[in-house]
C-alpha positions as CSV (number, residue, x, y, z in Angstrom):
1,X,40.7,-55.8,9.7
2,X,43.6,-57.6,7.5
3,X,47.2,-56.5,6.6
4,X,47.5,-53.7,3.9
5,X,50.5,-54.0,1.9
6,X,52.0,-50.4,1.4
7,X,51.9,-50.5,-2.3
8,X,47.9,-52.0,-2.2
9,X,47.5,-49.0,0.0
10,X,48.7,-46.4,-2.0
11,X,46.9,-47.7,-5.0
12,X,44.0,-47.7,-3.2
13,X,44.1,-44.0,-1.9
14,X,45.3,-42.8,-5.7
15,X,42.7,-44.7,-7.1
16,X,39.7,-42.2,-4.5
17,X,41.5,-39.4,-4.7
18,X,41.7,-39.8,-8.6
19,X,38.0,-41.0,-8.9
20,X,36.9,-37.8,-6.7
21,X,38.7,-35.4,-8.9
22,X,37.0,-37.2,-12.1
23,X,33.3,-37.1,-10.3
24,X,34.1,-33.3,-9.8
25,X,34.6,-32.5,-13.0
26,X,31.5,-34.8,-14.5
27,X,29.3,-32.6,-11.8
28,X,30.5,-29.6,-13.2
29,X,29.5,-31.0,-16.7
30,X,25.8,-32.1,-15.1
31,X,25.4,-28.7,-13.6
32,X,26.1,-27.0,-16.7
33,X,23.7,-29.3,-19.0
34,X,21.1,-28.8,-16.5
35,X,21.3,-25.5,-16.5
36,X,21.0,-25.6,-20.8
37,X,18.1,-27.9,-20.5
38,X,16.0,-25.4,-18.4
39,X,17.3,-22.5,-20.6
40,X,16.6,-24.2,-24.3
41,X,13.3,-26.0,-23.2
42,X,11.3,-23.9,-21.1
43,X,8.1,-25.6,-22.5
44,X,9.1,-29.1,-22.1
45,X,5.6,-31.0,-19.6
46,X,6.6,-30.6,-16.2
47,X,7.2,-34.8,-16.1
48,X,10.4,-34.0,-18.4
49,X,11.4,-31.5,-16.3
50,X,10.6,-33.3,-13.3
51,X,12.8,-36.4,-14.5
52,X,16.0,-33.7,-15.1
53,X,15.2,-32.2,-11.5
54,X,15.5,-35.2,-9.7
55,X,18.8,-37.0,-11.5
56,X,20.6,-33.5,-11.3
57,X,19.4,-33.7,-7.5
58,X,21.0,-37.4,-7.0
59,X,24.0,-36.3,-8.6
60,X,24.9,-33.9,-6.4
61,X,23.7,-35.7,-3.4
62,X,26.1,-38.9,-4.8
63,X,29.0,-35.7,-5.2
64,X,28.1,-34.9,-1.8
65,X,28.7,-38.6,-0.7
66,X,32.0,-38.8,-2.0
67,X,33.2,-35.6,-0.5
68,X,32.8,-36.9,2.8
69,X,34.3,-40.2,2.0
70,X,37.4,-38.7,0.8
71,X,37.5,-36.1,3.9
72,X,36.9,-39.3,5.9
73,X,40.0,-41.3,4.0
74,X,42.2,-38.7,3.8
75,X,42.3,-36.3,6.6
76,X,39.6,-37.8,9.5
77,X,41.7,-41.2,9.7
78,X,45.2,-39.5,8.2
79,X,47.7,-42.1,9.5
80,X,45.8,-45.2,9.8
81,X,47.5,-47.8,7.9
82,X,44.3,-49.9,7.4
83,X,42.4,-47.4,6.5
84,X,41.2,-48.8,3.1
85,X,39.9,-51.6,4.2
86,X,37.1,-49.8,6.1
87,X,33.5,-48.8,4.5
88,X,32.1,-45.3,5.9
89,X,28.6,-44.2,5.7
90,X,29.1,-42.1,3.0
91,X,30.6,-44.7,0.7
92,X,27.6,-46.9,1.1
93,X,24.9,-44.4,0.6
94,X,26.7,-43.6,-2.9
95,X,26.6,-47.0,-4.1
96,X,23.0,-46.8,-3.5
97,X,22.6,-43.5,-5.3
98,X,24.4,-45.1,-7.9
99,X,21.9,-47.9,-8.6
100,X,19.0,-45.6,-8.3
101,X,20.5,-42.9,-11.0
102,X,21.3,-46.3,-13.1
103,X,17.7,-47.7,-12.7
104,X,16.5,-44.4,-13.6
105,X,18.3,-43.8,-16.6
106,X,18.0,-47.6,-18.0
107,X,14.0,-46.8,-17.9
108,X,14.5,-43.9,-19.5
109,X,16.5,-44.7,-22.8
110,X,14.3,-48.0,-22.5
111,X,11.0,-46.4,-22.6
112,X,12.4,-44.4,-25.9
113,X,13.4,-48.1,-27.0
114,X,9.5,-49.2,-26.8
115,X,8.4,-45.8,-28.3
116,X,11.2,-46.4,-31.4
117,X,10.3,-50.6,-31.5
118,X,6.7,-48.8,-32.6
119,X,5.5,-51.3,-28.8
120,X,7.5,-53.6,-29.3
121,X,7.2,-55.3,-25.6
122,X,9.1,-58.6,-26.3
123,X,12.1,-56.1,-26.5
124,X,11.5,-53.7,-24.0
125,X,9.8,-55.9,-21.2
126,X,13.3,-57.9,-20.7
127,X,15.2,-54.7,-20.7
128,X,12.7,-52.9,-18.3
129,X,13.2,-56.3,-15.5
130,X,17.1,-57.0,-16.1
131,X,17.3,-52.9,-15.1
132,X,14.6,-53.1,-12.3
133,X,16.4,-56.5,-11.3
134,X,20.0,-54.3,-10.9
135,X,18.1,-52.8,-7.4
136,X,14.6,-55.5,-6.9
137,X,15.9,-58.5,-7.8
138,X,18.5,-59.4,-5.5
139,X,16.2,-58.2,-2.5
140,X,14.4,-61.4,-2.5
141,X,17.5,-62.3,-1.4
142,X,18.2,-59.4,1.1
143,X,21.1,-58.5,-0.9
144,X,19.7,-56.0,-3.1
145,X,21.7,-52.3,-3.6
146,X,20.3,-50.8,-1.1
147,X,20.5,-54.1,1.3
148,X,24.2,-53.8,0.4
149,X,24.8,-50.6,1.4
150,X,23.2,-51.5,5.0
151,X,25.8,-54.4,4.7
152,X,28.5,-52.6,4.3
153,X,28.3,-49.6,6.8
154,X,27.2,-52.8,9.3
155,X,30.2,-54.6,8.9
156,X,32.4,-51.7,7.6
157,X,35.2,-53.7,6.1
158,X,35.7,-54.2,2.4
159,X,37.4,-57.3,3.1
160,X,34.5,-58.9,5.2
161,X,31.6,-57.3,2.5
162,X,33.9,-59.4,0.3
163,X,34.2,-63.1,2.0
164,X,30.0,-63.1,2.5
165,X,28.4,-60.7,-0.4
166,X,30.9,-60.6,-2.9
167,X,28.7,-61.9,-5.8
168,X,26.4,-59.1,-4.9
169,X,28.2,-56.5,-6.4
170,X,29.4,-58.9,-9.1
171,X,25.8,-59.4,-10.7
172,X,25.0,-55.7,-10.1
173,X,27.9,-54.6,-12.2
174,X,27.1,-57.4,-14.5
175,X,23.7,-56.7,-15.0
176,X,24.3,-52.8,-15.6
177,X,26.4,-53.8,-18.5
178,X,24.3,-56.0,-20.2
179,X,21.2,-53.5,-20.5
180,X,23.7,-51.2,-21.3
181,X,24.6,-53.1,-24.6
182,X,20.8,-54.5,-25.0
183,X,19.9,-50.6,-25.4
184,X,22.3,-49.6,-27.4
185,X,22.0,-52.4,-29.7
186,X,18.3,-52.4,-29.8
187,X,18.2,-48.2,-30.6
188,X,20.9,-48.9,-33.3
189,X,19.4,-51.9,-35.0
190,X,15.7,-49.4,-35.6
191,X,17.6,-46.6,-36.4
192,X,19.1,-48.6,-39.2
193,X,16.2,-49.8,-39.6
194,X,14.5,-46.4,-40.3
195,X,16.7,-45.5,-43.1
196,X,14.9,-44.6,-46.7
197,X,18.3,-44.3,-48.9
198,X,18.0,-40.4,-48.9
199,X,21.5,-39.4,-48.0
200,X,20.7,-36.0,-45.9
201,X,18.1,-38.0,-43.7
202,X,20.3,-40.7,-43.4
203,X,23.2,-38.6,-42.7
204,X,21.6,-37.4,-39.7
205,X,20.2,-41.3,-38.9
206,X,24.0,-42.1,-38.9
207,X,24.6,-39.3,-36.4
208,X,22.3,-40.4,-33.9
209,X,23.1,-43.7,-33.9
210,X,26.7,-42.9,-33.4
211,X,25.7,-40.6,-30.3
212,X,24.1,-43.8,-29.1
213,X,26.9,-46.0,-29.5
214,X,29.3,-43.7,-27.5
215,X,27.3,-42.8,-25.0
216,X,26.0,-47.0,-24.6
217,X,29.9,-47.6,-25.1
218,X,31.2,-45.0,-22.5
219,X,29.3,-46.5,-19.4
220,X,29.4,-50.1,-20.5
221,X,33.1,-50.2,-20.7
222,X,33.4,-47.9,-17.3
223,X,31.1,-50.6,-15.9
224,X,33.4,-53.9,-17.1
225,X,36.6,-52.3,-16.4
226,X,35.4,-51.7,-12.6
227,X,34.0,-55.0,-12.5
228,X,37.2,-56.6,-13.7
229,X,39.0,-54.6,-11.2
230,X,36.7,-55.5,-8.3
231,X,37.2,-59.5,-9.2
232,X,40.9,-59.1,-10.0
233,X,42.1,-57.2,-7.1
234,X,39.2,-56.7,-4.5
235,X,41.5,-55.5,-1.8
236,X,42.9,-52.7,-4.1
237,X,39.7,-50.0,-4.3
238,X,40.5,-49.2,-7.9
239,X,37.3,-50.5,-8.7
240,X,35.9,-48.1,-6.3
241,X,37.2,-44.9,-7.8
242,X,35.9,-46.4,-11.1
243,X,32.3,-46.5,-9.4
244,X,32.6,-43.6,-8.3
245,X,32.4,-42.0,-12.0
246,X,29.7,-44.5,-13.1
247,X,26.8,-42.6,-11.9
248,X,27.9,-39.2,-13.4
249,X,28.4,-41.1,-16.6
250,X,24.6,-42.6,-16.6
251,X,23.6,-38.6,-15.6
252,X,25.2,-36.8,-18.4
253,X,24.0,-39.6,-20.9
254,X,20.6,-38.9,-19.7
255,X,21.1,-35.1,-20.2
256,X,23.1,-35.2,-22.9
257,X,20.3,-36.9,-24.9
258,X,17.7,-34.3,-23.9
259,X,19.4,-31.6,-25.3
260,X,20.8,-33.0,-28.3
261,X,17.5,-32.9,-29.3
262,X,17.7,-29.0,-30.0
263,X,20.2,-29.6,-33.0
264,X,19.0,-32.6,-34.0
265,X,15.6,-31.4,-34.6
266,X,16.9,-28.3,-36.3
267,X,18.7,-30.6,-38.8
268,X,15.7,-32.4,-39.2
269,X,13.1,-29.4,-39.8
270,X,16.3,-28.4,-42.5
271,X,15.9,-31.5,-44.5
272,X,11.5,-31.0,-44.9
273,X,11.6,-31.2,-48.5
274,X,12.2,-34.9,-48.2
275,X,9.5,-35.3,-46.2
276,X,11.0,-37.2,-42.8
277,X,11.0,-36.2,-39.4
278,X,13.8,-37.6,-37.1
279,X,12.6,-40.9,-35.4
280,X,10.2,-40.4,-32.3
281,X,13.9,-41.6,-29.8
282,X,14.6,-37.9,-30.1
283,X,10.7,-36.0,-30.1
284,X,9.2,-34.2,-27.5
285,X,5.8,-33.0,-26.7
286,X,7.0,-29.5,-25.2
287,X,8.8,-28.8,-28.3
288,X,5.9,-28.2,-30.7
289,X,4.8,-25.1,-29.5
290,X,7.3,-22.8,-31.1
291,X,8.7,-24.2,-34.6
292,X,10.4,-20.4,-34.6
293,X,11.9,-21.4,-31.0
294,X,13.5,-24.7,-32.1
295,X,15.6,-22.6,-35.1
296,X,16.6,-20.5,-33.1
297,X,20.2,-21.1,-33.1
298,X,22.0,-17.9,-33.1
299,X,22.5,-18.4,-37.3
300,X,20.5,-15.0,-38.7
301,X,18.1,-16.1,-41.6
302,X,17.9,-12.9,-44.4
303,X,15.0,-12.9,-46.4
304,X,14.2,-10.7,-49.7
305,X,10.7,-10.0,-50.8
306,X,9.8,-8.9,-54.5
307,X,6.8,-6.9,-54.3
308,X,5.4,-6.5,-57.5
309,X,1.9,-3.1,-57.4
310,X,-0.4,-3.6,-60.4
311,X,-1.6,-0.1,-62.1
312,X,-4.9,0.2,-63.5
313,X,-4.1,3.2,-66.7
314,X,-7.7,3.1,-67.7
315,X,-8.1,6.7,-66.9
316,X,-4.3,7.8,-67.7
317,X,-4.2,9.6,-71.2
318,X,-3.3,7.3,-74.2
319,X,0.2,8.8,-74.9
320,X,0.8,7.7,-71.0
321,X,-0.7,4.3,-71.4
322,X,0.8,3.5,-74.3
323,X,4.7,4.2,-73.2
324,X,3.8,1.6,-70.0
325,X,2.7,-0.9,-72.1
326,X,5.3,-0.6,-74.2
327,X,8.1,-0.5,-71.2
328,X,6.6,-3.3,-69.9
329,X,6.5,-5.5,-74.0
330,X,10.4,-4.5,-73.3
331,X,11.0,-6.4,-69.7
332,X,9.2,-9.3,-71.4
């Protein structure tokens, strides 16, 4: 254990009790998205669903995490004047539900990076093994995420985590960022690429690709500010309550991007008499079952048939047939 500074200390428990409050909320927002997803697409394969199951089910479990860290800060060890300096249980296992939600979700906007690239694996591949490496690669090294989660419960102070495995976390952080911006600028270089100089498709090009530049933007900067922090001031846990929110942001980018593709595709089924579809980033399987369904945006459609009943006056009298004909020479 080392000296606390009273200022570093009440940083430090502003900076968890601030980042708790923040995760709430973002739970709140993945609760509520997961509960749209299952409502708008019902028919979705099971995989898709599958893959929204089991982030919504780490994000609460990483909610859960920080809970008890913050019960264990703030009321189990109320008083103790060092008590920033020491890593619980729960703190570790969130870092490592962390790394998994951010693997999960860097394979997931990369697969739709391949799928837009039309295969293209000298793009993908690197992506796919600098997100993999974020957990795998540092275990060669038995330093990986989840090795630094044993390593911190085992020596449960920040400060000695710091002094043997601080460039663990450094090149976690750092690799997290930089697929971040190798996605985002790879799904925004073919969605340029993909436009044909019709304005409405193109409109709705540009709107996609600024959805992926905030969303890439949002956790990329999370990510550097926290890892600025955490090589800055290490012994402040600013950089802590940053990484706390980091997961939640990587989860409601995830769903946030499965159910934009209800409007998205409406817009794009609006626009058929150009003749393009939205790019395949946004397509789903499920979602071509019911073109009725996908419209189906509370926005009533009236529609007006002329009927127009042809008379056969064969067998009318003359005088009859004659005034018809004559109505109808008029309407002409």
């Amino acid at each position: 254990m080392v000296a606390i500074p009273e200022s570093d200390l009440k940083t430090s428990l502003g900076a968890l009790i601030l980042g708790g409050m923040v995760c709430t909320g973002l739970t709140g927002i993945v609760a509520m998205q997961t509960v749209l997803y299952f409502r708008l697409f019902s028919r979705d394969q099971f995989s898709t669903k599958l893959k929204v199951a089991v982030v919504s089910v780490l994000d609460l479990l990483h909610s859960a995490m920080i809970a008890a860290a913050n019960y264990m800060y703030f009321v189990s060890n109320f008083g103790d004047a060092e008590i920033t300096d020491r890593v619980f249980w729960a703190v570790g296992i969130s870092i490592a539900l962390t790394a998994i939600l951010t693997v999960l979700v860097h394979l997931f906007f990369a697969l739709r990076l391949f799928k837009l690239s039309k295969g293209n694996y000298w793009i993908t591949v690197p992506i796919a093994f600098l997100a993999i490496a974020r957990v795998a690669n540092n275990a060669a090294h038995a330093v990986a995420a989840f090795v630094t989660t044993v390593e911190l419960i085992r020596l449960g102070s920040f400060y000695e985590f710091g002094q043997h495995f601080r460039w663990v976390f450094t090149l976690g952080l750092v690799l997290s960022s930089v697929v971040d911006f190798l996605i985002t600028g790879g799904l925004c270089y073919y969605l340029r690429r993909n436009r044909t100089g019709t304005g409405r498709f193109d409109h709705i090009l540009d709107s996609v690709t600024l959805y992926t530049v905030e969303n890439g933007l949002l956790t990329s900067v999370t990510t550097l500010v926290s890892l600025i922090f955490w090589l800055v001031k290490p012994h402040v846990l600013i950089y802590l309550g940053l990484h706390f929110a980091i997961s939640k942001l990587y989860a409601n980018s995830f769903l946030a991007s499965m159910n934009a593709r209800k409007i998205l595709r409406a817009q794009s089924q609006s626009q058929s008499g150009s003749g393009h579809r939205l790019p395949v980033i946004f397509t789903s399987r499920g979602m071509r079952h019911s073109n009725a369904d996908q419209l189906n945006l509370g926005t009533r459609v009236q529609i007006t048939v002329d009927k127009t009943v042809d008379y056969a006056t064969d067998d009318l009298p003359d005088s009859i047939s004659t005034d018809q004909k004559g109505h109808s020479q008029s309407k002409v």
